[in-house]
C-alpha positions, 0 to 999 in steps of 0.5 A, a space after each residue: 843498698 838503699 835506692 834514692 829519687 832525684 826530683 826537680 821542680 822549675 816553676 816561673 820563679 823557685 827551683 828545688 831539688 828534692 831527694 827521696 827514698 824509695 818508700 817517700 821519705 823526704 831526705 832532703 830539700 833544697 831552693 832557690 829563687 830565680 828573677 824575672 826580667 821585664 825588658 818591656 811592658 808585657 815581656 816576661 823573661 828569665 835568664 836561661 844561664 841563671 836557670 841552669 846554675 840554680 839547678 846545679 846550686 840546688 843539686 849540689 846543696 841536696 847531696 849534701 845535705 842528704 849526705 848519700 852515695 850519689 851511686 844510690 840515686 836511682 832516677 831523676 825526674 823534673 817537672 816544670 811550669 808549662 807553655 812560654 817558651 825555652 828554645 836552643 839555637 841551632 848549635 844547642 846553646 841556651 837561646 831564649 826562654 819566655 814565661 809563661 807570665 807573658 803578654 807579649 803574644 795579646 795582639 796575634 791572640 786578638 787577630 786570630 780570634 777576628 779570624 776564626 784560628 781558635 775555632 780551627 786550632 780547638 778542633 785538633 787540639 781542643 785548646 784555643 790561642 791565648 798570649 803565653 802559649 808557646 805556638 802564640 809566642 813562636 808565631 809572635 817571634 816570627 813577625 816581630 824579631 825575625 833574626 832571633 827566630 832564624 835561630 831557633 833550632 828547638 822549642 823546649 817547655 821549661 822543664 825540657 830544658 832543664 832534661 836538656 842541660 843534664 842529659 843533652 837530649 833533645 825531647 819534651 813529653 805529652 803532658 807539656 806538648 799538650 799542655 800548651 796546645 802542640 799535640 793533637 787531642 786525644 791522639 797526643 802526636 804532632 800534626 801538621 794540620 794543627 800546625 798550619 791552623 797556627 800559620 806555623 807549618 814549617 816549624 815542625 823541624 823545631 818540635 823535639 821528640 815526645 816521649 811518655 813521662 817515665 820514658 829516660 830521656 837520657 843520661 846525666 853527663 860527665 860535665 854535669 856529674 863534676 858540677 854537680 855531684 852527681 853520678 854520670 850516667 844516672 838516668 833521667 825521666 822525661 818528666 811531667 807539665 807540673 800541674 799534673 805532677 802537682 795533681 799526683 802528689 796530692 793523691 789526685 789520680 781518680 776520675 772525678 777527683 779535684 785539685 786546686 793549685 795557689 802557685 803562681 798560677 790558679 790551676 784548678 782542674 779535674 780528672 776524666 776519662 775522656 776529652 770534654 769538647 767546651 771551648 771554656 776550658 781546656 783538655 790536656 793530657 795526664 801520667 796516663 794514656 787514658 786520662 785527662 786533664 780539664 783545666 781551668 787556670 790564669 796567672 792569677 794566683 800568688 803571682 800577686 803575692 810575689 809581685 806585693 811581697 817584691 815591691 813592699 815588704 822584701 827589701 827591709 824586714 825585721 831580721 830573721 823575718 820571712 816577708 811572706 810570714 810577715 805577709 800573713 800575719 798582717 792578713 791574720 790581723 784583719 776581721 774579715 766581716 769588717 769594711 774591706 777594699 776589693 782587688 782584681 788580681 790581674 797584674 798579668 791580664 785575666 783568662 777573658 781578657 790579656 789587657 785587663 788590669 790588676 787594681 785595689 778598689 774602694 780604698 779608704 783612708 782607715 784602711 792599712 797595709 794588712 787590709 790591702 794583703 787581706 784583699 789581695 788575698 781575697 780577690 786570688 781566692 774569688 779567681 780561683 772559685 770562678 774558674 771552679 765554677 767554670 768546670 762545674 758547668 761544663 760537667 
């Protein structure tokens, strides 16, 4: 009997599904784009109902196109986008998920670093306090919409949640709790001091259980199987923050081995076999309890290509044109020695600063749309080497 692996992975924006053999082989793959809500300026949400039935959609359309048993899926893994927030209430119900494309949290940010929490809290877990963090968001809740965080019951990451609709288990996993400041570094646990220097102590009752990546978390249920096709009872992994899953899939596993990431994040990171101690960047850590991750990101990556591609070029493309295609080529179009605009890509603030703005600059009357794309590309990439170069210098 050939064994088969089910993979899911839940970003800011696309679900997909994605079935395996047990030598690599891709069998099938399956996607579907999910929306943002915006209720306000900086609030960056999505619909938690609309998240679990993409998932389902994407399952379901994998087995079919797969055309196996789904007796011969072995596991389930999933990896997801880290930090936001996804919460339960206290009767396990969907309550709230937040992305990690939020600015909501800015102002805490601003206070706590007036009053030296991002020193206390880099001492336990060697990240400092930033807007979409999940203790920044769960702090930012309490103050301002007291009612709904009197509901809490649990605080998941994106990915937990998804583990949390297909098993019912209540559990996240080192590489996501660390991911987003919660765990002590290098000791990967809960610690209440860490929590108090957040102002959050009494929230460790809503931290769900951590578990290794390749721990079961629990079992596909019988509802889930009849909605999805799947088998009840097929275990389900843990999972991974999915930078890290991103890392392994492209054979980044040794000491000293780079990644870089275009998603909608700039994830750039480095390998290392012990914490480095610099406030510039940020430890977490791996698939491994000897290994980290040195990160330097922001949300400013094909973030921006997603927002221009929303606005200007989705709504009316040639027929049977991708936009994004279409995006490309126009970019291909452009000399890139030629007289150019310059663009700040920073629709979701920058990692120095959350109020900053993203812009075009030195536009001219000559120029068009593909040297608009072409800068936008161009500022993604200038990000994206400066957080290289903040690695570099921290050794």
């Amino acid at each position: 009997m050939q064994r088969h692996i089910l993979g899911l992975d839940a970003g800011n924006t696309v679900i997909k599904s994605i079935i395996f053999d047990t030598a690599g082989r891709e069998l099938a793959l399956a996607a579907r784009d999910g929306r943002s809500c915006m209720p306000k300026p900086g609030h960056v949400e999505r619909d938690l109902g609309e998240l679990w039935r993409n998932v389902v959609e994407v399952i379901r359309q994998c087995l079919d196109q797969s055309g196996i048993d789904p007796r011969d899926i072995a596991a389930i893994g999933c990896a997801g986008h880290g930090n936001g927030f996804y919460a339960l209430d206290r009767g396990g119900d969907p309550l709230l998920g937040i992305q990690s494309l939020d600015t909501r949290g800015i102002g805490i940010v601003s206070e706590w670093a007036a009053t030296g929490v991002g020193d206390r809290t880099y001492v336990h877990c060697l990240q400092r306090p930033w807007a979409a963090q999940t203790p920044t968001l769960l702090a930012w809740l309490r103050r301002h919409d007291p009612a709904l965080f009197a509901r809490i019951g649990t605080v998941f990451l994106c990915k937990d949640f998804v583990v949390n609709r297909l098993t019912g288990a209540r559990s996240t996993e080192t590489s996501d709790m660390s991911g987003c400041g919660l765990l002590h570094m290098p000791g990967r646990r809960y610690e209440r001091e860490l929590l108090a220097a957040y102002g959050l102590d009494d929230c460790m009752e809503l931290l769900p259980n951590v578990l290794e990546a390749s721990d079961i978390a629990g079992h596909v249920t019988r509802d889930v199987a009849d909605a999805t096709g799947l088998l009840a009872g097929t275990p389900v992994v843990a999972g991974l923050f999915d930078v890290v899953a991103s890392a392994i899939g492209s054979g980044v596993t040794s000491t000293g081995a780079a990644s870089i990431i275009a998603g909608t994040w700039s994830i750039n990171q480095v390998i290392t076999e012990k914490p480095i101690r610099d406030p510039s960047i940020f430890m977490l850590s791996t698939f491994d309890p000897v290994r980290y991750l040195a990160i330097e990101s922001s949300a400013t990556s094909a973030a921006n290509l997603e927002w221009i591609v929303r606005e200007f070029f989705e709504h009316a493309p040639p027929a049977g044109a991708s936009p994004f295609e279409i995006c490309s080529e126009l970019v291909a179009s452009v000399d890139p020695a030629g007289d150019m605009p310059i663009y700040h890509p920073f629709l979701y603030g920058s990692q120095q600063n959350g109020k900053a703005r993203a812009g075009f600059y030195g536009i001219a009357g000559w120029h068009t749309r593909a040297h608009m794309l072409r800068a936008l590309f161009e500022g993604v990439v200038f990000e994206h080497r400066r957080h290289v170069e903040t690695l570099r210098r921290a050794g």
